[in-house]
C-alpha positions as CSV (number, residue, x, y, z in Angstrom):
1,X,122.4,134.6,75.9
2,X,123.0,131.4,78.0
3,X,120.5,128.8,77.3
4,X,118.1,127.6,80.2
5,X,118.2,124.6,81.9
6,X,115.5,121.8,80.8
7,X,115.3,121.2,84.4
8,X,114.1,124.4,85.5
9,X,111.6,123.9,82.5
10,X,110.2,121.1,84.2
11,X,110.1,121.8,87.7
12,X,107.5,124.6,86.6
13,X,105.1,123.0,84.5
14,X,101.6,121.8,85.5
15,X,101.0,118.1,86.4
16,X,99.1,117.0,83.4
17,X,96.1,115.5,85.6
18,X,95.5,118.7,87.8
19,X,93.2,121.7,87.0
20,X,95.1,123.7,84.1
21,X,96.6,126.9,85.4
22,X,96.6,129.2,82.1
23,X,98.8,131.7,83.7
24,X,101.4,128.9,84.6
25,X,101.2,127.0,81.3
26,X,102.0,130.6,79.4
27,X,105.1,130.9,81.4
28,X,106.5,127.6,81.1
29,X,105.7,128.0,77.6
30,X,107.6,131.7,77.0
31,X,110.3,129.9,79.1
32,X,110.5,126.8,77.0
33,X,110.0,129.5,73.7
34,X,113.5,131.5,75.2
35,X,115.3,128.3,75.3
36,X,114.2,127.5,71.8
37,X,115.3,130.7,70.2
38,X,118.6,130.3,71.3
39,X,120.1,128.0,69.3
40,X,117.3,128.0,66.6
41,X,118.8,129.0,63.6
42,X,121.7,127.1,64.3
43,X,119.2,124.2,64.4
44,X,117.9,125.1,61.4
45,X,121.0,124.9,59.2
46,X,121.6,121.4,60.6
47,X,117.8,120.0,59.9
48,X,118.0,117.3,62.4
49,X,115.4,114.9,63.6
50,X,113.5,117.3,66.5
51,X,114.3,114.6,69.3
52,X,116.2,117.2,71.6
53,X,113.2,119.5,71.0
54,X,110.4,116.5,71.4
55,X,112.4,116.2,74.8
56,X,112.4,119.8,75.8
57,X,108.6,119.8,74.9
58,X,108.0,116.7,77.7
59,X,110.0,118.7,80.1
60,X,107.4,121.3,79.6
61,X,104.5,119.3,80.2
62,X,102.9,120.7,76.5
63,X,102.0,117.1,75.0
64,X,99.4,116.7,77.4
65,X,98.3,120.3,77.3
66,X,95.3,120.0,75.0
67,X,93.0,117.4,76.4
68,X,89.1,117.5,76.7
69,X,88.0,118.6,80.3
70,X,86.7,116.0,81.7
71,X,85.5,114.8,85.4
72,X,89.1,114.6,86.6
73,X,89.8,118.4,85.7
74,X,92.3,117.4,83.2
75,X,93.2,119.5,80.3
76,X,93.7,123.1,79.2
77,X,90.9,125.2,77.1
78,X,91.7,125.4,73.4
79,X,92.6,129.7,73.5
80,X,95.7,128.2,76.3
81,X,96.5,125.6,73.6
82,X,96.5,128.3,70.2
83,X,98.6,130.5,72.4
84,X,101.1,127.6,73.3
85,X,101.2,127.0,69.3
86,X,101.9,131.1,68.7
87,X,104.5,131.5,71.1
88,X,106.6,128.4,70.7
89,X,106.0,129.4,66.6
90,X,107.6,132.7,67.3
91,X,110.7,131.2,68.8
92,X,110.8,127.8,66.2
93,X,107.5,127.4,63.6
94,X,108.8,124.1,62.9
95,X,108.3,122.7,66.5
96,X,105.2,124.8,67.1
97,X,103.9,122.8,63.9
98,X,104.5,119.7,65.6
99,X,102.7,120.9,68.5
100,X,99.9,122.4,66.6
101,X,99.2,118.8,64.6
102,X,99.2,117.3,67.8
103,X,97.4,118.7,69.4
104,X,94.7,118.0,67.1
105,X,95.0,114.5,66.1
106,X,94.9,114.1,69.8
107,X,91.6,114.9,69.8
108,X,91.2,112.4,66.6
109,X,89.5,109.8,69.7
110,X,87.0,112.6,70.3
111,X,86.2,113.8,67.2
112,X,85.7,110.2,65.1
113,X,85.3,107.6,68.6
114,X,83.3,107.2,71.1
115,X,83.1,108.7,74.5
116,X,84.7,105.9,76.4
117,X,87.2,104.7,73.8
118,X,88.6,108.8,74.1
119,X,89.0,108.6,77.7
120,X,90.7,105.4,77.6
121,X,93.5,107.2,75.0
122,X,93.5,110.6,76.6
123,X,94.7,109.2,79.7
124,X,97.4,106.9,78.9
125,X,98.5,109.4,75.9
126,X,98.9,112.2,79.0
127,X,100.4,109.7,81.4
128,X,102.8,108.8,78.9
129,X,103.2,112.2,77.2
130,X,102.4,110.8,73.6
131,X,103.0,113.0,70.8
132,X,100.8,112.4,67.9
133,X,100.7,112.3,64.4
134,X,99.3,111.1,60.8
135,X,96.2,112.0,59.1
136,X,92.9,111.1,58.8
137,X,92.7,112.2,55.0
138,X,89.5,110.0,53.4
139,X,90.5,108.9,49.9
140,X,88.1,109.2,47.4
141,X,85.9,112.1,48.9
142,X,87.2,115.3,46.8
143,X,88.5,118.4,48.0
144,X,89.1,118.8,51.6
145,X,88.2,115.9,53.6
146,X,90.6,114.7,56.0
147,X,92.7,116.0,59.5
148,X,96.4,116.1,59.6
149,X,97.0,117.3,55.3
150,X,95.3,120.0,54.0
151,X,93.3,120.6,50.5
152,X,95.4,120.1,47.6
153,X,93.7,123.3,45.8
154,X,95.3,125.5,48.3
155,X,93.7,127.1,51.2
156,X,96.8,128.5,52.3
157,X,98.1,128.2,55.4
158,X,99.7,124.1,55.4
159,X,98.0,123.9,51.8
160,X,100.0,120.9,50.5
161,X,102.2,120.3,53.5
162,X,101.5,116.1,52.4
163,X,104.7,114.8,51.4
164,X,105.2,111.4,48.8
165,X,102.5,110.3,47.0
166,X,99.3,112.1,47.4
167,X,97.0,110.3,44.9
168,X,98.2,106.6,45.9
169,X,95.6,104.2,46.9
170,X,96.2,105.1,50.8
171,X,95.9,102.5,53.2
172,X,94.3,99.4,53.4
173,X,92.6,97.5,56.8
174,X,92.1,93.6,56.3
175,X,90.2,91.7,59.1
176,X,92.9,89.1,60.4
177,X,92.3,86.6,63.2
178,X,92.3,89.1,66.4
179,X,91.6,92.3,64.7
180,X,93.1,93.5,61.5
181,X,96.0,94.4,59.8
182,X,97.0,97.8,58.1
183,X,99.1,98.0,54.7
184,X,100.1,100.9,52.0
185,X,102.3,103.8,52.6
186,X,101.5,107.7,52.9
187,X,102.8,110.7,53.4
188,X,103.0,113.3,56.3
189,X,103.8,116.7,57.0
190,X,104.9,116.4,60.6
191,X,105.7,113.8,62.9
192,X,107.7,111.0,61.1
193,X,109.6,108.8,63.2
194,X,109.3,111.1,66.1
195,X,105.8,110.5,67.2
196,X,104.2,108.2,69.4
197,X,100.7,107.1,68.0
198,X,99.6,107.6,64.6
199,X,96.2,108.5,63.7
200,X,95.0,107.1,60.4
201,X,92.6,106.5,57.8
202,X,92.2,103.7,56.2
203,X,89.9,101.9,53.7
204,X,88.4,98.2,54.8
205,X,88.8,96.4,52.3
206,X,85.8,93.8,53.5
207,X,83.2,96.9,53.2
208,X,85.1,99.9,51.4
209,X,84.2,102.1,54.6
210,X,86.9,104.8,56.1
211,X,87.9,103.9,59.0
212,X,89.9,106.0,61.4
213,X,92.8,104.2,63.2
214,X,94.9,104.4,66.1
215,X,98.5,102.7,65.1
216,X,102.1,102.4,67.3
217,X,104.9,103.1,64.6
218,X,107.3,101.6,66.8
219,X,105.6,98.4,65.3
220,X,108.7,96.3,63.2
221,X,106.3,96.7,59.9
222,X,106.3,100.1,60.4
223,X,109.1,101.6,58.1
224,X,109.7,105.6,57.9
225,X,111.1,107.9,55.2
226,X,112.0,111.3,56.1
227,X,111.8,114.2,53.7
228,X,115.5,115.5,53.1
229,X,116.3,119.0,52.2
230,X,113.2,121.2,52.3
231,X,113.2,124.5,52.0
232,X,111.3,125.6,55.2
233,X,110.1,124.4,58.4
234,X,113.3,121.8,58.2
235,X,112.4,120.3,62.1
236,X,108.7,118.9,62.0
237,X,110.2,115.3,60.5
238,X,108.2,115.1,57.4
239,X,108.2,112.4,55.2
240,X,106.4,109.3,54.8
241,X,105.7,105.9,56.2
242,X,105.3,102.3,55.5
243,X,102.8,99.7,56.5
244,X,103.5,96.2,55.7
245,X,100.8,93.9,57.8
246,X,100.8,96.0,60.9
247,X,98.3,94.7,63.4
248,X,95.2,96.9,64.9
249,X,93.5,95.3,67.6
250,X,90.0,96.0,67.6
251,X,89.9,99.0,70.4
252,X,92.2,100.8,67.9
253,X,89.5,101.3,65.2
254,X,88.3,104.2,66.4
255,X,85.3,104.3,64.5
256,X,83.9,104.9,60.4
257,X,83.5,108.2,58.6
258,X,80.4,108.4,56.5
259,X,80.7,109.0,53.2
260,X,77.8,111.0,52.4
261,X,78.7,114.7,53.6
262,X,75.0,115.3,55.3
263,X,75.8,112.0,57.5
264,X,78.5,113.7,58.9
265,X,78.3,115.5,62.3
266,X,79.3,119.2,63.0
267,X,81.0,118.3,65.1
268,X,83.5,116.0,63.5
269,X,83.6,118.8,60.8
270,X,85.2,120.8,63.6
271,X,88.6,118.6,62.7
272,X,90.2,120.0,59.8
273,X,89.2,123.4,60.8
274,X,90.7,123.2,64.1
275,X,93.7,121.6,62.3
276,X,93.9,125.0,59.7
277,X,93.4,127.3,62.7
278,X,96.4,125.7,64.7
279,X,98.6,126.2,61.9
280,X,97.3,129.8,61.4
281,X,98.6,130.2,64.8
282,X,102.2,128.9,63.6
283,X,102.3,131.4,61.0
284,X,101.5,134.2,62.9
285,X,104.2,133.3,65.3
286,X,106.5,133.1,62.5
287,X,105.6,136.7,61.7
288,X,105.7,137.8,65.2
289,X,109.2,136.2,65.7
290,X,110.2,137.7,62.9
291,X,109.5,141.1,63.3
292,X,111.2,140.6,67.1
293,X,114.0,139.6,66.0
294,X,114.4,142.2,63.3
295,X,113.9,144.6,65.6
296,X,116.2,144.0,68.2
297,X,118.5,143.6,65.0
298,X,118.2,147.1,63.6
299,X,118.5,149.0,66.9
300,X,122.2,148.3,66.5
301,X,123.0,147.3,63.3
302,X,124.2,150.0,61.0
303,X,122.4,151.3,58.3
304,X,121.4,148.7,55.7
305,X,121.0,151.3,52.5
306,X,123.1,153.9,50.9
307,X,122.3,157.8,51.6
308,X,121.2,159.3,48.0
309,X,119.1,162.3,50.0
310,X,121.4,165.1,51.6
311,X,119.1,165.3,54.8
312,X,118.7,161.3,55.5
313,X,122.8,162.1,56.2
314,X,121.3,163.1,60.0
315,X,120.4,159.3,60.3
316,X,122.9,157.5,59.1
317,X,124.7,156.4,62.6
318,X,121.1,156.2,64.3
319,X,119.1,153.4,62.4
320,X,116.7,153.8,65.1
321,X,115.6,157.5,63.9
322,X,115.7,156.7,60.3
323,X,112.0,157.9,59.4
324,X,112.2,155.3,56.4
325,X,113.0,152.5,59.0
326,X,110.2,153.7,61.2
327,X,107.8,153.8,58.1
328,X,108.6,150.4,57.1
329,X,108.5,148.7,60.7
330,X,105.1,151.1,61.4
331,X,103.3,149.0,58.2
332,X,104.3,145.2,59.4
333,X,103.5,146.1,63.3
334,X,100.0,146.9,61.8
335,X,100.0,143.9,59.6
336,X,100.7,141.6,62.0
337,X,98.2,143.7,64.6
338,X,95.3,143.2,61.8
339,X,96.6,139.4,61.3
340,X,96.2,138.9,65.8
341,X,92.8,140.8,65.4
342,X,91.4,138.3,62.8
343,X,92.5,135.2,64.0
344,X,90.9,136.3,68.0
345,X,87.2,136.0,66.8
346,X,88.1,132.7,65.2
347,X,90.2,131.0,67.9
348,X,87.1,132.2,70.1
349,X,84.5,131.0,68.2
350,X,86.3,127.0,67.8
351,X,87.0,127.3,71.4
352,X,83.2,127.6,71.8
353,X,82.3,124.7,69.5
354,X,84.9,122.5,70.4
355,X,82.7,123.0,74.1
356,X,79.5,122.2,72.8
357,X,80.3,118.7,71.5
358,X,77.7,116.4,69.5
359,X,75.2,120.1,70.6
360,X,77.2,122.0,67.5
361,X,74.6,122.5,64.9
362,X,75.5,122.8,61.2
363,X,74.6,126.8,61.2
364,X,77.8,127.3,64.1
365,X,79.8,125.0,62.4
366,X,79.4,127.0,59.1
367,X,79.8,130.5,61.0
368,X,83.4,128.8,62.3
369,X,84.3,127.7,59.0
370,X,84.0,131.4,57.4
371,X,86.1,133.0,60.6
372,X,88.8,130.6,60.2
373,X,88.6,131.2,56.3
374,X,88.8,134.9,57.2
375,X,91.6,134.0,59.8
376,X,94.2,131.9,57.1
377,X,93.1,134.2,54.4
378,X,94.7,137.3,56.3
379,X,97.0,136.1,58.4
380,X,99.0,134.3,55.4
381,X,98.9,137.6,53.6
382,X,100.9,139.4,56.7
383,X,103.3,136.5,57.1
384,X,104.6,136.9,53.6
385,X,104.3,140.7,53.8
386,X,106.5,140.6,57.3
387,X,109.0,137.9,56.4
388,X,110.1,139.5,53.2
389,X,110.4,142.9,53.9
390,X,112.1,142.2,57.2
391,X,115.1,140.3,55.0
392,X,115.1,143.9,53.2
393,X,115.3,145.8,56.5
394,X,118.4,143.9,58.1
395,X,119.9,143.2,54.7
396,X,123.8,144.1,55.8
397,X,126.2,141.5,56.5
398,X,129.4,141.7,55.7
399,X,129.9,137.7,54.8
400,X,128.1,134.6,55.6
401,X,129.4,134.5,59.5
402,X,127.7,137.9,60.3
403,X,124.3,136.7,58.3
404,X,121.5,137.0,60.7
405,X,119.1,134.0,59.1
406,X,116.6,136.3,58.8
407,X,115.7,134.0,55.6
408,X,114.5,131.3,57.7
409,X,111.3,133.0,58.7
410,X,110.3,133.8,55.1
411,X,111.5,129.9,54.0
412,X,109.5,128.8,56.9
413,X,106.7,131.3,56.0
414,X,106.6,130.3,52.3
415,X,106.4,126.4,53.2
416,X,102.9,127.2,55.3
417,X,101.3,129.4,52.9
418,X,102.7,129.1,48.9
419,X,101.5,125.8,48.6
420,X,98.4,127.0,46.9
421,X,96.2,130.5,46.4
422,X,93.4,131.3,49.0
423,X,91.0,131.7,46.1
424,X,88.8,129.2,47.3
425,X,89.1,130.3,51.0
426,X,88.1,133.7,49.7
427,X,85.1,132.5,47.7
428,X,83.7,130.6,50.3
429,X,83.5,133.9,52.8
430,X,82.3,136.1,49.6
431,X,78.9,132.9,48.8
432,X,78.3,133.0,52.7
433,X,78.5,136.5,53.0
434,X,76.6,137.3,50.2
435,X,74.4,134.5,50.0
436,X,74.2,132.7,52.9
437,X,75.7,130.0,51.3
438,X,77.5,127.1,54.0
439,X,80.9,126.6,53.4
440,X,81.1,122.5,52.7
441,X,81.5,119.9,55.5
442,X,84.8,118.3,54.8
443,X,87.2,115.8,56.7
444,X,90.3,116.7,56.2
445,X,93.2,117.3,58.4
């Protein structure tokens, strides 16, 4: 399959400042998802800094996808930007991770700043196609509470996916003459050394309050440290970074987080659930991929299992009309169909509150934190499910050249969702379910 042209890419995405076109921005983005899959697993093996794929990504227009409609008509809805995520997932999870944190911490201005200080950042970050990353993770409030890193308990989908040192002291901003300055070192999932603005916590260390940050890591202080052999999602340039007297101008301090969980607004609560919903997305584009691929693989592959019944005999030569085949692909088709069916309601219902703004009251917010429970909860179930069996299903090279890599989208899988059980995810549906119960306002991402 020859690989598309970048150019043709570009030529067909949207202008970043005109009214979104959804139909447009889901055919740039199946384009750009072809182009992906083409040479995927061979980028894989070779776990490279994405820079190519960063690259292919401006060409497409997607950084700026996902910014708040405003009065210039600028920005996609968030269902456009979840079905970006899925279908860029399907053809490479590790770059629709990237996308999927970004998109998110690009709404870190919205979420934590004020009104003018977002449209300030939104503008430039779309004129000059900024890809973000970081994490807005507040030490020292428990369980939960930060955007870009996920709870360390395990909710499932990107439980974990912090890399270095996940109980250090975090960061530190000291007023300086003009501003401040930032020190300490954390770690990320996605985004080191490849991304264009950072968006940080970080404790002052004149009043102890958490304040959310807005840093270049092109900075000289800023040092990087990527995360070598991991077993899945090899491309999102994990690892972590260094802060050794960075500046931060005053405009960059994007505001405080309270530290009292009633202080904090719905709305900001919104953050680390639109953060687990984006990466629900990747995973069920990995299982989607997966079971694409497999499939196109066992219409013409020869039979992967030895015949022990006389009648299967008939379907030896014919993989496609072995009933045992059909069985098996029948069960993860339905998986991933119940997985797509879950996640709808819960991409709908963020879409919804992400609309309302500072309007969200806590009794929405609670009702979207149970759906996108609901959503992970499932959803990581069927991406295990899919990506093992599949490995089963096309289990039948003859040597390492003919191996189709099928064990990429269950490595890939297994990084997104084994990081920790969805016993608390589940518990928090059962209380509210059962008793009404809101699941906790936390402000982690």
């Amino acid at each position: 399959m020859p690989k598309k042209s970048a150019t043709r890419i570009a030529s067909a995405s949207p202008q970043p400042n005109e009214a979104a076109d959804t139909g447009m921005w889901l055919r740039v983005t199946r384009e750009l998802a072809d182009d992906l899959a083409v040479d995927a697993l061979v980028r894989d093996r070779a776990g490279k800094p994405p820079y190519d794929e960063i690259s292919r990504l401006r060409e497409a227009g997607l950084p700026a996808l996902l910014l708040p409609p405003g009065p210039l008509g600028r920005g996609a809805d968030w269902r456009t930007a979840c079905a970006v995520i899925r279908d860029i997932s399907a053809a490479d999870s590790s770059i629709g991770e990237l996308l999927a944190r970004h998109y998110v911490l690009s709404w870190a201005p919205r979420f934590f700043g004020t009104a003018e200080s977002a449209d300030r950042l939104e503008l430039r970050a779309a004129e000059e196609q900024w890809l973000w990353g970081g994490s807005t993770d507040i030490p020292g409030m428990g369980m939960g509470t930060g955007m870009g890193m996920e709870a360390r308990s395990g909710t499932g989908i990107g439980a974990g996916a912090e890399t270095g040192s996940a109980g250090g002291p975090g960061l530190t901003l000291t007023p300086a003459p003009g501003g401040y300055v930032l020190n300490g070192r954390k770690g990320f999932g996605a985004g080191v050394g490849v991304a264009d603005r950072l968006a940080l916590s970080a404790v002052s260390s004149e009043t102890g309050e958490s304040l959310i940050v807005v840093v270049d890591p092109a900075h000289p202080a800023v040092t990087t440290d990527p995360a070598h052999d991991r077993l899945g999602q090899r491309l999102t340039a994990a690892g972590s970074i260094g802060f050794d007297s960075v500046p931060v101008s005053p405009d960059h301090v994007l505001g405080a987080v309270p530290r009292d969980e009633h202080d904090l607004s719905p709305f900001a609560a919104l953050a680390p659930l639109a953060l687990r919903l984006a990466l629900v997305q990747v995973a069920l584009g990995i299982a989607e991929g997966a079971l694409a691929e497999a499939r196109d693989f066992s219409r013409t592959a020869p039979r992967a299992w030895a015949v022990t019944v006389p009648d299967d005999a008939a379907y030896a030569a014919g993989p496609g009309r072995d009933p045992y085949l059909l069985l098996a692909y029948g069960e993860l088709v339905a998986a991933a169909h119940t997985a797509a069916a879950v996640v709808e309601p819960a991409t709908e219902a963020l879409a919804r509150g992400l609309l309302l703004g500072q309007e969200l009251g806590v009794e929405e917010r609670a009702d979207i934190a149970v759906l996108v429970a609901a959503a992970e909860a499932v959803t990581s179930k069927a991406a295990m499910q899919i990506t093992t069996r599949i490995m089963e299903l096309t289990d039948g090279a003859d040597s390492p050249a003919d191996d189709p890599g099928f064990d990429r989208f269950w490595r890939n899988a297994r990084v997104l969702t084994a990081q920790g059980s969805l016993t608390h995810s589940l518990r928090d549906i059962g209380d509210h379910y059962l008793n009404g119960t809101h699941p906790a306002l936390t402000l982690r991402m």
